[in-house]
Each structure stands twice: as structure tokens, then as C-alpha cells.
Wavefront OBJ file of the C-alpha trace (Angstrom):
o trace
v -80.791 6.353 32.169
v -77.550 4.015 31.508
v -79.545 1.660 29.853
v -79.621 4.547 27.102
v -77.944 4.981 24.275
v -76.588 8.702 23.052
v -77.867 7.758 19.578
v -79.708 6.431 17.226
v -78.053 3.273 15.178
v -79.785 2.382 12.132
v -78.357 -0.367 11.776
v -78.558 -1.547 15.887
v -81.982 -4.220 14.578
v -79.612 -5.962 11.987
v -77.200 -7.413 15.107
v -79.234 -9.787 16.354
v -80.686 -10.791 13.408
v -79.496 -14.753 12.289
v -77.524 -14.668 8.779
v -75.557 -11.562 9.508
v -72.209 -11.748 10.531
v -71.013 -10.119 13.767
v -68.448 -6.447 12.862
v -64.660 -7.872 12.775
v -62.770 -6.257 15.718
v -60.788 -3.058 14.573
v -56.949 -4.538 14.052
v -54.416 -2.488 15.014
v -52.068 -0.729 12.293
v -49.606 -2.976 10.587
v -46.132 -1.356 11.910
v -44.723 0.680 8.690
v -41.661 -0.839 6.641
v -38.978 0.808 5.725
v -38.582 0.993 1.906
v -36.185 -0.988 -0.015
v -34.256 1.961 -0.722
v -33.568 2.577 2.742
v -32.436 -1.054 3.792
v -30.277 -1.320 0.660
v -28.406 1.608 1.416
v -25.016 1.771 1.336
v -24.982 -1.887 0.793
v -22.851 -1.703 -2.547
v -19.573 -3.485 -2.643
v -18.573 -2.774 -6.163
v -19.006 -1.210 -9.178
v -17.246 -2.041 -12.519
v -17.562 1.195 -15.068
v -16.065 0.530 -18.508
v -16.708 2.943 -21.960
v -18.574 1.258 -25.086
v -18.893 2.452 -28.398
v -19.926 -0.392 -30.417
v -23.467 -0.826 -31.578
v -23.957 2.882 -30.150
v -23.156 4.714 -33.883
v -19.721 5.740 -32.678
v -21.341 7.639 -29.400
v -19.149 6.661 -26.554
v -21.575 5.588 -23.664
v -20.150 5.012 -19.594
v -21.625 1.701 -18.636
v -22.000 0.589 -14.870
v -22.194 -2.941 -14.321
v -22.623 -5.347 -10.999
v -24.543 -2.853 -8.644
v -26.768 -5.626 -7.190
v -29.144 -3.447 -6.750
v -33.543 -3.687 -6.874
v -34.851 -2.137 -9.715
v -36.514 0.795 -7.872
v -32.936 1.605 -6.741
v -31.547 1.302 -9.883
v -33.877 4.318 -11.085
v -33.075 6.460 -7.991
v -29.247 6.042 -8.894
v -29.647 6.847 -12.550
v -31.702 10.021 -11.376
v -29.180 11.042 -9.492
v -26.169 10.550 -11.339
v -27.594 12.024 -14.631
v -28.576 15.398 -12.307
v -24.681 14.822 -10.863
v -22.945 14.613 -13.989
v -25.303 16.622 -16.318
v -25.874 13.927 -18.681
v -28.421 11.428 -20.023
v -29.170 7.768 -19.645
v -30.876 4.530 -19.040
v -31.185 1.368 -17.746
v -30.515 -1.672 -19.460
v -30.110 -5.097 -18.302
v -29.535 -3.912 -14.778
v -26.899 -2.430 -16.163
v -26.492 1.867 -16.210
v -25.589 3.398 -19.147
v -24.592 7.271 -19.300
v -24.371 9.281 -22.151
v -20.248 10.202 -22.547
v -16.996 9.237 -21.272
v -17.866 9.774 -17.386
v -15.499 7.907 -15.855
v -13.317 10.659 -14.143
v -16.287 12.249 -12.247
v -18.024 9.085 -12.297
v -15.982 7.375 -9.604
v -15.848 10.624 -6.729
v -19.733 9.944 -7.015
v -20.014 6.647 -6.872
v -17.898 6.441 -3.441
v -19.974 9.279 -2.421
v -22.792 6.862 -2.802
v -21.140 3.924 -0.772
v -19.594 2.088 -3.326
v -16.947 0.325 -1.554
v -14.560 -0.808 -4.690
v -14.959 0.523 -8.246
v -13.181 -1.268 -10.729
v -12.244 0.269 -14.260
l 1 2 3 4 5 6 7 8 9 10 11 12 13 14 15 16 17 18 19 20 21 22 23 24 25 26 27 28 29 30 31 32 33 34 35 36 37 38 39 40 41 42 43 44 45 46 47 48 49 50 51 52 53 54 55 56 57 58 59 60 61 62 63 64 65 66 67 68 69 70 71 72 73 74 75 76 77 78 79 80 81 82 83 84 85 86 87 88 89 90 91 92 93 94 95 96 97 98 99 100 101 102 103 104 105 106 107 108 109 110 111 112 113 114 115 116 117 118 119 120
């Protein structure tokens, strides 16, 4: 009764046929990686935030330059600060641009966020 099988295979006649490859061995799971968000954490040394208003039609815009930061990180920061301050803004040329003079609440956030020197 060993000799047995609990089953029926349909596809058990195809093994030893010549032609067909033999099944790959399951591999085990890759081990997971942390995002880059995660490893780039905290990582910041500086910040430089100065105030434009030229090619902007007189708007005054906050921009925040030298982050070093990945793109995807770059749009988690700009989420964030934009829900912090109550403002709008984008990204442009790696740079951060917020809609107003933020500079005042600007910084207490940014050192929140790890930013070890901010320059103004």
C-alpha cells in the first residue's frame, strides 16, 4: 500500500516523458528590503531654505534646496510639510518649493525631521 499514491496527478505521465523539463525546486523567499525611505532616514545634514519671488508673478514662494534626498522621499517630505504648514507645493529640480513665506515654521519642522543644519 506505500507504493500508492493519495491521488491522482494528471500530469504524473508527462515526467518521464523525453523533451520535458524536470519542475525547478521551490526557492525559498527572497529576505524583504527595507524601503528607501526607511534607510534614508534621518540621514539629512542640511537644508538651505531661501524666499523667491521672481518669475513667480510677485507670489513669494519658500524654496528648499540640497536635501540629497531619492525622489520617492522627496514626495513623502513635500506631503508632509504641505499637511504641516497648511500650504501648497511642488517639486522642482529636486528642489521643494512651498507656497508663502514659511521660513519661521519651516525650520522647527525641518529639525523635527532630522535635519541636522538649516541654513537661511
Amino acid at each position: 500500500m506505500s507504493d500508492e499514491k493519495p491521488f491522482h496527478n494528471p500530469f504524473g505521465a508527462l515526467a518521464g516523458m523525453a523533451g520535458v523539463p524536470a519542475p525547478k525546486p521551490a526557492e525559498p523567499p527572497a529576505p524583504e528590503k527595507k524601503p528607501e525611505a526607511e534607510e534614508s532616514k534621518g540621514k539629512v545634514a542640511r537644508a538651505v531654505i531661501h524666499v523667491e519671488r521672481s518669475g513667480r508673478g510677485g507670489k513669494e514662494v519658500t524654496k528648499i534646496d540640497h536635501l540629497d534626498l531619492p525622489p520617492i522621499e522627496l514626495e513623502r517630505w513635500l506631503k508632509s510639510l504641505k499637511s504641516g504648514l497648511g500650504c501648497g507645493g511642488v517639486i522642482e529640480d529636486r528642489s521643494i518649493i512651498l507656497q508663502g513665506d514659511q521660513r519661521e515654521r519651516l525650520v522647527k519642522l525641518l529639525a523635527a525631521k532630522g535635519v541636522r543644519k538649516i541654513i537661511q
